[in-house]
LUMLUMRO-458677 format. One line per 4 residues: their letters; for each residue x, z, y of N, C-alpha, C. Coordinates in Angstrom, 3 decimals, padded with zeros to 6 digits. Each point is the difference from the previous one (the first is absolute). Layout:
LUMLUMRO-458677
A	X,Z,Y,X,Z,Y,X,Z,Y  ...;
***
This chain:
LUMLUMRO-458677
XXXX	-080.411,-004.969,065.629,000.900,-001.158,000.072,000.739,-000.152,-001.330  -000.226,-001.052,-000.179,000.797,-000.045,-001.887,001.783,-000.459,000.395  000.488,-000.436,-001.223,001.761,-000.235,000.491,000.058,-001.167,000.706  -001.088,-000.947,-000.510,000.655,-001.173,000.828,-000.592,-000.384,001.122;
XXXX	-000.398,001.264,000.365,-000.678,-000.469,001.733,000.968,001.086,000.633  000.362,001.179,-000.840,001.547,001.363,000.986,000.851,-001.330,-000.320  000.739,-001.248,-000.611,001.015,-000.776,000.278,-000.304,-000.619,000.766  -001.049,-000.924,-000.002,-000.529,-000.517,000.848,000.514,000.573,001.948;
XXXX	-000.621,001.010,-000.067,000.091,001.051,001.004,001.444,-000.008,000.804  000.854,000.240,-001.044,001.515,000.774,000.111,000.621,-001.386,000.343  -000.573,-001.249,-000.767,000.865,-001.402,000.184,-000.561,-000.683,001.696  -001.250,000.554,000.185,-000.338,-000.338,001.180,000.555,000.175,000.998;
XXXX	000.357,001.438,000.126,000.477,001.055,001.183,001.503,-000.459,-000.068  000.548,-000.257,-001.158,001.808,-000.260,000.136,000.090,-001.732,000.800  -000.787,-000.906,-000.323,000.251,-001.156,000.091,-000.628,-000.154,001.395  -001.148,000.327,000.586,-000.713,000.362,002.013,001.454,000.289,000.296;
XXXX	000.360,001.486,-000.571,001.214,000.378,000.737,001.408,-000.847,000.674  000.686,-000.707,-001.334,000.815,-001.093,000.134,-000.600,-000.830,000.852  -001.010,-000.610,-000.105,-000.656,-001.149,001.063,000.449,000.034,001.459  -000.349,001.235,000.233,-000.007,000.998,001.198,000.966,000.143,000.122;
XXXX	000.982,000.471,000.063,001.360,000.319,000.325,001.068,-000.799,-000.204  000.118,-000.851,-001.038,001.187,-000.736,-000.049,-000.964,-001.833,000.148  000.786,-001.140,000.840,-000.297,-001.398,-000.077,000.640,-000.204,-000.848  -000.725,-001.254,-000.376,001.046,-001.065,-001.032,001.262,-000.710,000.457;
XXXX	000.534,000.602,-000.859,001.593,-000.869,000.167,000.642,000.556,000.550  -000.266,001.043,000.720,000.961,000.853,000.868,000.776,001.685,-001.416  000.812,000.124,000.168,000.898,000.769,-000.786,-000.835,001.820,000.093  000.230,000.449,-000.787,-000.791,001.657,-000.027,-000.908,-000.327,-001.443;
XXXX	-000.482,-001.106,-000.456,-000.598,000.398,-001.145,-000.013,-001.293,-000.754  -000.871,000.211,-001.187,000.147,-001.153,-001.237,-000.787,-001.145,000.699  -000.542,000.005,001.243,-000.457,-001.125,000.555,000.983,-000.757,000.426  001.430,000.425,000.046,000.836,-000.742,000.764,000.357,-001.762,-000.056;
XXXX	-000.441,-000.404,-001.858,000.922,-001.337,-000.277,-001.266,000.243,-001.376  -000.128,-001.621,000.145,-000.526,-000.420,-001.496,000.705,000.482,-001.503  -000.881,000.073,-000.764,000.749,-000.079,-001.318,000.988,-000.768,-000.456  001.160,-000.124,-000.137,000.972,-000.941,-000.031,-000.480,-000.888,-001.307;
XXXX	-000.317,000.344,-001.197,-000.403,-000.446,-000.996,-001.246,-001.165,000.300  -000.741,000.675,000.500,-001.145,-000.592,000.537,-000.025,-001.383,000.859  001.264,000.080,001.073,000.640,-001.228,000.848,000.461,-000.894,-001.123  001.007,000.601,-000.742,001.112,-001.014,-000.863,-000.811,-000.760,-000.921;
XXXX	-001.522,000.108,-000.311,-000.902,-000.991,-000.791,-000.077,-001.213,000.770  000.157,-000.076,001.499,-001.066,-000.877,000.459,000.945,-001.551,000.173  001.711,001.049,-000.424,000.964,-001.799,-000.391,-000.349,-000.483,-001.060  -000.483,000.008,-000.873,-001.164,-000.406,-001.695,-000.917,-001.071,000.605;
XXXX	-000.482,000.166,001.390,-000.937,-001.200,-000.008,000.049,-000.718,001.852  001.280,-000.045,-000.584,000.779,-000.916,001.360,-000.392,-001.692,-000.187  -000.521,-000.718,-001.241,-000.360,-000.994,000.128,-001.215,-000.081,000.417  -000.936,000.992,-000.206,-001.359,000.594,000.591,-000.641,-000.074,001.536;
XXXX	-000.669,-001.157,000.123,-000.761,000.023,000.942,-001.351,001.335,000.126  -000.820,000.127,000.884,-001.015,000.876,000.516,-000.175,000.708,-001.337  000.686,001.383,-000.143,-000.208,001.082,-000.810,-000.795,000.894,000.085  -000.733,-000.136,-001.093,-001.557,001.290,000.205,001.065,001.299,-000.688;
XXXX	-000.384,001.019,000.689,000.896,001.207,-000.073,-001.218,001.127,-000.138  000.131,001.275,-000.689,-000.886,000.914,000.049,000.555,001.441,000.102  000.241,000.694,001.197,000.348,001.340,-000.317,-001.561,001.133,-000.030  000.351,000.456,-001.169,-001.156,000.900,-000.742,001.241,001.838,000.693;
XXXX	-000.874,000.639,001.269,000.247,001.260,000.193,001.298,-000.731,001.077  -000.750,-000.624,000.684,001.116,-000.572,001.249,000.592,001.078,000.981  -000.797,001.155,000.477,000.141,000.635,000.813,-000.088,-000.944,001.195  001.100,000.717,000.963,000.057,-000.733,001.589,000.663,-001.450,000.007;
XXXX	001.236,-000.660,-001.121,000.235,-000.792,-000.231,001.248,-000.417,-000.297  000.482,001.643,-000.067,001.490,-000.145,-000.339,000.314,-001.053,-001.131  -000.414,-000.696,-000.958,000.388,-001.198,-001.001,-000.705,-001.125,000.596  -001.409,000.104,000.144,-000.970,-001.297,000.676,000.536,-000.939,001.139;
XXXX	000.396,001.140,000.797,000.291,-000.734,001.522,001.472,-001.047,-000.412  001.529,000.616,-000.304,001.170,-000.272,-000.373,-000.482,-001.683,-000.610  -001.093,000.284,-001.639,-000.331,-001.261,-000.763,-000.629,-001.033,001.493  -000.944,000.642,-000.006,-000.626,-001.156,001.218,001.081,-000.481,001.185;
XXXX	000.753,000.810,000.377,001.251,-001.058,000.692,000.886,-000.873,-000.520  000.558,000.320,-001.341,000.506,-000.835,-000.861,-000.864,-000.886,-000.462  -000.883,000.101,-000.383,-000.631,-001.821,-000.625,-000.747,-000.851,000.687  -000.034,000.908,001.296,-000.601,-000.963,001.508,-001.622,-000.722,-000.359;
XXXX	-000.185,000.406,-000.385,-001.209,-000.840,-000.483,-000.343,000.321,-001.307  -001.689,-000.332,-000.550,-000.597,000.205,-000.779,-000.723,001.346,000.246  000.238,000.725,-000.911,-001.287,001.295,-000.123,000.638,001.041,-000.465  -000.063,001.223,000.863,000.446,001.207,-000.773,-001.568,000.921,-000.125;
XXXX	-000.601,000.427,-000.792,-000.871,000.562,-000.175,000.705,001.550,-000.156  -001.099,001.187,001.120,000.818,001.342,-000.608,-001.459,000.861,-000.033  000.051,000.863,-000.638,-000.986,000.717,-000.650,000.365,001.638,000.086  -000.993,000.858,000.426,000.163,001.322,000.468,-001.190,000.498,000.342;
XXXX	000.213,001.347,-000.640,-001.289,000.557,000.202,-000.090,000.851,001.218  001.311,000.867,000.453,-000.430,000.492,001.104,-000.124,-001.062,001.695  -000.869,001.001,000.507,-000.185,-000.626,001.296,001.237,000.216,001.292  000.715,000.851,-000.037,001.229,-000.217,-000.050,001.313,-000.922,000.303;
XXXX	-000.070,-000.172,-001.285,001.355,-001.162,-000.380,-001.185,-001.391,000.276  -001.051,-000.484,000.014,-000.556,-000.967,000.595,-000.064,-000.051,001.230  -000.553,000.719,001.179,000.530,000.312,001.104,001.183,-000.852,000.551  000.817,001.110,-000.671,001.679,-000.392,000.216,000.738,-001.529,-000.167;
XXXX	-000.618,-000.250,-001.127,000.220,-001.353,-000.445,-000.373,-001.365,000.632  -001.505,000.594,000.513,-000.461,-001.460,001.324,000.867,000.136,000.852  000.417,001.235,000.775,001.191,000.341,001.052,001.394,-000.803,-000.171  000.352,000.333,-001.259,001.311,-000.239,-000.511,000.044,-001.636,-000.045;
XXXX	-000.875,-000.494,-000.613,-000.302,-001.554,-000.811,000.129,-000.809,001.355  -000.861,000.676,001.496,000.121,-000.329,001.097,001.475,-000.381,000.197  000.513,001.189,000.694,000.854,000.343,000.178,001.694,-000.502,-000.083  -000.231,-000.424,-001.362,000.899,-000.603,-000.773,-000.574,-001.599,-000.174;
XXXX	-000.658,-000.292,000.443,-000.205,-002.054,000.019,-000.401,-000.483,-001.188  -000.695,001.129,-000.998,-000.668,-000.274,-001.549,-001.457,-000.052,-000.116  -000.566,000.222,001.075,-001.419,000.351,-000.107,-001.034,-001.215,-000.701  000.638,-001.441,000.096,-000.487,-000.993,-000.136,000.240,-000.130,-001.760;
XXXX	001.037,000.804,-000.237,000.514,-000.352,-001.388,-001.017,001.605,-001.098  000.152,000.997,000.684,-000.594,001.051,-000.535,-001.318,000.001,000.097  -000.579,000.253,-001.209,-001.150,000.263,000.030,-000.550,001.430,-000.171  -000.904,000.840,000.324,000.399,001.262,-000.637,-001.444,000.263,-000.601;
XXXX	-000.089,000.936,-001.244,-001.137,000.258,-000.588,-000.676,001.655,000.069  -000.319,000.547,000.272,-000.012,001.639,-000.172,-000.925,000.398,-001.552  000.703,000.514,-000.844,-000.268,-000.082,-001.215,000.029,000.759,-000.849  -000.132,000.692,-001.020,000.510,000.899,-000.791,000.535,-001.301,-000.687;
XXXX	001.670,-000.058,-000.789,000.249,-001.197,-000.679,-000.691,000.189,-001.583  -000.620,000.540,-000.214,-000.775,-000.165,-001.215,-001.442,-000.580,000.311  -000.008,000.072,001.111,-001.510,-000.735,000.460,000.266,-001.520,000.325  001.323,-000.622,000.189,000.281,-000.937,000.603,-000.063,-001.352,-001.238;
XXXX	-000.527,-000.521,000.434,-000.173,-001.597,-000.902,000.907,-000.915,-000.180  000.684,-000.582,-001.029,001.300,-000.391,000.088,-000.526,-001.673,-000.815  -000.432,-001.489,000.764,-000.267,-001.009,-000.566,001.250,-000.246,-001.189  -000.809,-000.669,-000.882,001.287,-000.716,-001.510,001.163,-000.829,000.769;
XXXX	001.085,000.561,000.143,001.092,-001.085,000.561,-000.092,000.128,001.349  -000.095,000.491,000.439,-000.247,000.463,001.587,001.210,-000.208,000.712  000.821,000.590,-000.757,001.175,000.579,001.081,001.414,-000.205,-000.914  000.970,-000.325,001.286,001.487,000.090,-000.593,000.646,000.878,000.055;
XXXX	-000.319,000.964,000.663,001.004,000.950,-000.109,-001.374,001.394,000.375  000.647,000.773,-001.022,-000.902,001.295,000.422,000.865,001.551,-000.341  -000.391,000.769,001.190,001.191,001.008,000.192,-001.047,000.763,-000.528  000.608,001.513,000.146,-000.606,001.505,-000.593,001.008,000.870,000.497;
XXXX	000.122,000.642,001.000,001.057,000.535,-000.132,-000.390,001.411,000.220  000.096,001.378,-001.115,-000.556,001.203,-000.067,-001.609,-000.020,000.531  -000.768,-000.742,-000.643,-001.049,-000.335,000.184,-001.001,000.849,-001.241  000.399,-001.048,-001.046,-000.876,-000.133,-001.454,-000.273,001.611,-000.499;
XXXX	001.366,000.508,000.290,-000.126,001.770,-000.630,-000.928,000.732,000.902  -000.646,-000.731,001.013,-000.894,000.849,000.776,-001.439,-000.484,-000.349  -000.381,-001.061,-000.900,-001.138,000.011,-000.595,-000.694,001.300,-000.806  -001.324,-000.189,000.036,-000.711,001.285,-000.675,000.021,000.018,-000.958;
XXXX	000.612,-000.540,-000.892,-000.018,000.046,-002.017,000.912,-001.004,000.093  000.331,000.194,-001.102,000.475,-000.737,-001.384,-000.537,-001.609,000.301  -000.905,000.864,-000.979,-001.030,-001.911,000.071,000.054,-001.070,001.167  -000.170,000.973,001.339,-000.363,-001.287,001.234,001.755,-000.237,-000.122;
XXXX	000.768,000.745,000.084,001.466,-000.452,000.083,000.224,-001.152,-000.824  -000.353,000.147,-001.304,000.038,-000.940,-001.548,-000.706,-001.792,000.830  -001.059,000.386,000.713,-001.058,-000.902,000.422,000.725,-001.120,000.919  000.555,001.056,001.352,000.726,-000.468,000.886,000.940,-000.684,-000.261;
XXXX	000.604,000.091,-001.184,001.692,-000.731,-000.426,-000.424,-001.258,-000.740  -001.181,000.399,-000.286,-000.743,-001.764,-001.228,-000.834,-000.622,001.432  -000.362,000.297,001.232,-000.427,-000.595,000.632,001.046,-000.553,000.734  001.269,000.608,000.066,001.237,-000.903,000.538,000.870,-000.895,-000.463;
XXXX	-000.167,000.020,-001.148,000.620,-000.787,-001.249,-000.989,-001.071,-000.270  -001.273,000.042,000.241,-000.794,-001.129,000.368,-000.243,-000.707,001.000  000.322,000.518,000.724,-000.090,-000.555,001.677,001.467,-000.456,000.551  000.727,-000.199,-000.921,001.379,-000.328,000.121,000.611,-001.718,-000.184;
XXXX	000.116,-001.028,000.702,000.099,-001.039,-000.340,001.388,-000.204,-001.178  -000.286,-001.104,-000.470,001.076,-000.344,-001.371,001.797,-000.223,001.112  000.810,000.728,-000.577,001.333,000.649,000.858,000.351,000.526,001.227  -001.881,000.589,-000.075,000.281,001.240,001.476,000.279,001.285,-000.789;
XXXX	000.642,000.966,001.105,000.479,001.070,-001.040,-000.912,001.372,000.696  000.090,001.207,-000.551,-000.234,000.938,000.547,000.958,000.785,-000.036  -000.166,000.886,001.173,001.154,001.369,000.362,-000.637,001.511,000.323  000.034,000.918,-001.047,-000.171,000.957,-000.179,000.650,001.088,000.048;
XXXX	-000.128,001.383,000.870,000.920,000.609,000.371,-001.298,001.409,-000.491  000.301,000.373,-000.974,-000.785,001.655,-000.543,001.238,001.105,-000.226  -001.168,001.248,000.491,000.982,001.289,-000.040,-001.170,000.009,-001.732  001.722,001.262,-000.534,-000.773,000.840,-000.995,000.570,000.990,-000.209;
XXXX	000.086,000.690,-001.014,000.482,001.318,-000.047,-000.082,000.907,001.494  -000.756,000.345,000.268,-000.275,-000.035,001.737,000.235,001.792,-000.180  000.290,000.447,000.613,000.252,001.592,000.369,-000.030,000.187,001.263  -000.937,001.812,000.400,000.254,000.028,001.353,000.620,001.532,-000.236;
XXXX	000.637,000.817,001.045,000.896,001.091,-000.415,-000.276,000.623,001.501  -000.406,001.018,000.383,000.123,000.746,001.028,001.454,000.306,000.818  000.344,-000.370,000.903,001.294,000.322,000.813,000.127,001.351,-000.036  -000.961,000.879,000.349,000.356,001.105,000.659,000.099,001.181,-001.509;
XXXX	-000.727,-000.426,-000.827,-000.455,001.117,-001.344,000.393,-000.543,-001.043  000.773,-001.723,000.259,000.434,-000.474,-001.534,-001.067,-000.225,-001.081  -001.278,000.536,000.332,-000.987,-000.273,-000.861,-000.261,-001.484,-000.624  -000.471,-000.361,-001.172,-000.455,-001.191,-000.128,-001.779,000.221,000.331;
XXXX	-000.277,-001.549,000.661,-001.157,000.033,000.598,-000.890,-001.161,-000.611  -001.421,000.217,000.193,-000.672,-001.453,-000.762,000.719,-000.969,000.603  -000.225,-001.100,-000.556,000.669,-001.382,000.616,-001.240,-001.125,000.165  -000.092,-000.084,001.328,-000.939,-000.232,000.331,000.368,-001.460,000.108;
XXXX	-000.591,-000.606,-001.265,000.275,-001.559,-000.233,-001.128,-000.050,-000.740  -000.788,-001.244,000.023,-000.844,-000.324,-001.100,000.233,-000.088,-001.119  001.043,-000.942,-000.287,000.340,-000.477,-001.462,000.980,000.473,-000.178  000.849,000.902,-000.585,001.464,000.343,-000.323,000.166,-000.238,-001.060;
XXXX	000.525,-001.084,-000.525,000.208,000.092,-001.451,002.219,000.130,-000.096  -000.355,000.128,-001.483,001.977,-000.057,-000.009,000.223,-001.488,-000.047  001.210,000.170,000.631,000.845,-001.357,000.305,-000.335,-001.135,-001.643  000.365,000.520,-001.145,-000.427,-000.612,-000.988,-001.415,-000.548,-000.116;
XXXX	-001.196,000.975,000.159,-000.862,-000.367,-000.196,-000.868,-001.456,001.278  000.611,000.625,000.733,-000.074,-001.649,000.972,000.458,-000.968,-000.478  001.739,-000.084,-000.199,000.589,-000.567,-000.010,-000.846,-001.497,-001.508  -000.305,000.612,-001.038,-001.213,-000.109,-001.100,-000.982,-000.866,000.380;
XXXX	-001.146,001.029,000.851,-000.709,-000.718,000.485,-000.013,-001.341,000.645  000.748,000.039,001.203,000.816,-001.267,000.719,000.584,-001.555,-001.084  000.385,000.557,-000.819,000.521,-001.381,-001.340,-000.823,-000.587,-000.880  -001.089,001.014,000.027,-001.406,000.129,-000.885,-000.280,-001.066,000.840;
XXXX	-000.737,000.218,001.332,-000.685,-000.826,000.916,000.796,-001.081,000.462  001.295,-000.093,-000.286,000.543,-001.408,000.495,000.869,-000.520,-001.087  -000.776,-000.331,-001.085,000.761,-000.345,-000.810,000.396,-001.652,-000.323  -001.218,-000.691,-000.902,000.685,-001.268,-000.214,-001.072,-000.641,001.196;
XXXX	001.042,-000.986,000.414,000.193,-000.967,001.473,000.315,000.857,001.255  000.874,000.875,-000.430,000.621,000.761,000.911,001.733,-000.194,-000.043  000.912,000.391,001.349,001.361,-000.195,-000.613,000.468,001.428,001.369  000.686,000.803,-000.827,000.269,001.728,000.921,001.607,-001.373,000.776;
XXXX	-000.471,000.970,001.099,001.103,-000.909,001.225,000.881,001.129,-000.017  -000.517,001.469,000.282,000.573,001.151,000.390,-000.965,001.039,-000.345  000.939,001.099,-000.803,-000.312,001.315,-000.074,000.871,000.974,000.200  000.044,000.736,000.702,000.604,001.370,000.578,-000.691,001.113,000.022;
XXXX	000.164,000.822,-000.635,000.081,001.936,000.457,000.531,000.441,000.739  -000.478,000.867,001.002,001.329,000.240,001.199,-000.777,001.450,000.361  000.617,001.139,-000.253,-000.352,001.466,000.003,-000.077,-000.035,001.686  -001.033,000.450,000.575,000.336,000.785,001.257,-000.490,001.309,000.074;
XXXX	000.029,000.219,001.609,-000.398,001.324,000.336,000.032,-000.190,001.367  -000.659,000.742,001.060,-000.777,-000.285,001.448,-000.711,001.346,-000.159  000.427,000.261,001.352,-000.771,001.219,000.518,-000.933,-000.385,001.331  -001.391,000.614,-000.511,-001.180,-000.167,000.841,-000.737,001.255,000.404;
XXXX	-000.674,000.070,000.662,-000.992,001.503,000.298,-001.531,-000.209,-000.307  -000.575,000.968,-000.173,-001.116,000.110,-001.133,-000.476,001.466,000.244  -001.103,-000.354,001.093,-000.918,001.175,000.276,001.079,001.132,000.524  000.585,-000.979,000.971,001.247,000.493,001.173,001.232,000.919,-000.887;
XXXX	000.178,-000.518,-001.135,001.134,001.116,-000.803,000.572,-001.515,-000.544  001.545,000.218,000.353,001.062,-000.760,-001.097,-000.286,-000.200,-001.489  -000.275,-001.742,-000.353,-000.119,000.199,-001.434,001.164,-001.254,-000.268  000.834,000.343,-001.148,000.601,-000.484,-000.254,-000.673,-001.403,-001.273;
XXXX	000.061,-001.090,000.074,-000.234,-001.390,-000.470,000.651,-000.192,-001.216  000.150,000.088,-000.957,000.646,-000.941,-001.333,-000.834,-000.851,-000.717  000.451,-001.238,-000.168,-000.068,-000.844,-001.020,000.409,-001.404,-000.726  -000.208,-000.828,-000.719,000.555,-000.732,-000.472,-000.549,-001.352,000.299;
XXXX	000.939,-001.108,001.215,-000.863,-001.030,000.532,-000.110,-001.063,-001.410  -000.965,-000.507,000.081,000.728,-001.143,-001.206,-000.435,-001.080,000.764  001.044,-001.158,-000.288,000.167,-001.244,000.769,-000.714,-001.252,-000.971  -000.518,-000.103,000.037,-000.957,-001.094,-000.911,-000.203,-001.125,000.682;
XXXX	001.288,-001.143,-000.610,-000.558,-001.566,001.011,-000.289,-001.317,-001.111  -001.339,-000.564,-000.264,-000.123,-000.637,-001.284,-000.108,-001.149,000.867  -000.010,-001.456,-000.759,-000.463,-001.460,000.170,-000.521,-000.591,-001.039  -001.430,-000.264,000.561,-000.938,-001.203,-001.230,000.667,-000.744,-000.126;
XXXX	-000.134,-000.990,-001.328,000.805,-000.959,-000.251,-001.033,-001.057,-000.754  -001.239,000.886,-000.372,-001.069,-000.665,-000.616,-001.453,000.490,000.314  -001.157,-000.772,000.254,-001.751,000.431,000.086,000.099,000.963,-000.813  -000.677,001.004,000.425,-000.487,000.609,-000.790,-001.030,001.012,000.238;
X	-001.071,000.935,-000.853,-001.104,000.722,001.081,-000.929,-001.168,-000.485;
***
């Protein structure tokens, strides 16, 4: 098994788990409430009739479902590779009176096809750092920046500087993330790829830390979210 099929592995077993034990919206875990950042875009296109929307690494629908009740209409497209959080999501989409508005894709989001101008709004939220390289990550951000209509924006939510630390031995442990780069070197990349006919709405760093279990032993979580919210302002791609 090479590293990115043991992450693969480790991201599988943590995210079944959550599925399983905690619903959406109910309090006990990060499923509880949408991204607040993520909501506060969608007053930007209040003159906006039927909004094509794209969440890339939707999970069960903690951001998808919230958008699809707020814009009542149009299209939320969500994309996910496990079987899982798709599952959950026809349940949920049910459930919640969105099913007509959600569409769902099962996907690796580097496999996923993104038309020129597609979409007004497209989320990511701790998604992109779970691509297998560099490159498809590099790929994925020029396929969203193309598939982005002229003053739709995107909202990006990446960990970096990622650390994992043993509870019980204090040890530092691999960090089982695909892409870890330092907060700078994203931060770089990201301005690189959205540069001219781009306008930064919001950027934030915000240090955390979260404790999870990992092959049934306490591992302690650090890293650095960065809040990345841009708007086209011009064609481009």
């Amino acid at each position: 098994m090479n590293r990115i099929e043991l992450i693969r592995n480790a991201e599988k077993e943590y995210h079944d788990f959550c599925y399983d034990h905690y619903r959406l919206f109910e309090k006990g875990s990060w499923l509880y409430k949408p991204v607040k950042t993520v909501m506060d875009q969608l007053g930007l296109f209040k003159d906006r009739d039927n909004l094509s929307v794209l969440d890339l690494g939707s999970g069960v629908g903690r951001n998808s479902i919230p958008i699809a009740q707020t814009i009542n209409k149009g299209k939320v497209v969500c994309v996910d590779l496990l079987d899982s959080a798709v599952e959950k999501l026809k349940q949920y989409s049910t459930e919640f009176g969105v099913s007509e508005i959600i569409q769902i894709v099962k996907s690796d989001i580097s496999d996923y096809t993104i038309q020129k101008e597609e979409f007004d709004y497209i989320v990511a939220v701790s998604s992109l750092e779970h691509l297998a390289s560099i490159e498809k990550f590099e790929k994925v951000i020029q396929r969203m920046a193309t598939g982005t209509k002229v003053n739709g924006i995107n909202c990006l939510i990446i960990n970096t500087n990622f650390n994992e630390t043993s509870l019980e031995t204090n040890e530092e442990l691999e960090a089982l993330l695909e892409i870890n780069l330092t907060t700078e070197e994203m931060l770089a990349k990201l301005y690189r790829i959205y540069g001219d006919g781009w306008e930064v709405i919001n950027e934030t760093v915000k240090p955390l830390e979260y404790q999870i279990v990992r092959n049934e032993k306490p591992v302690l979580l650090s890293t650095d979210a960065i809040t990345f919210v841009v708007r086209k302002t011009e064609p481009c791609c």
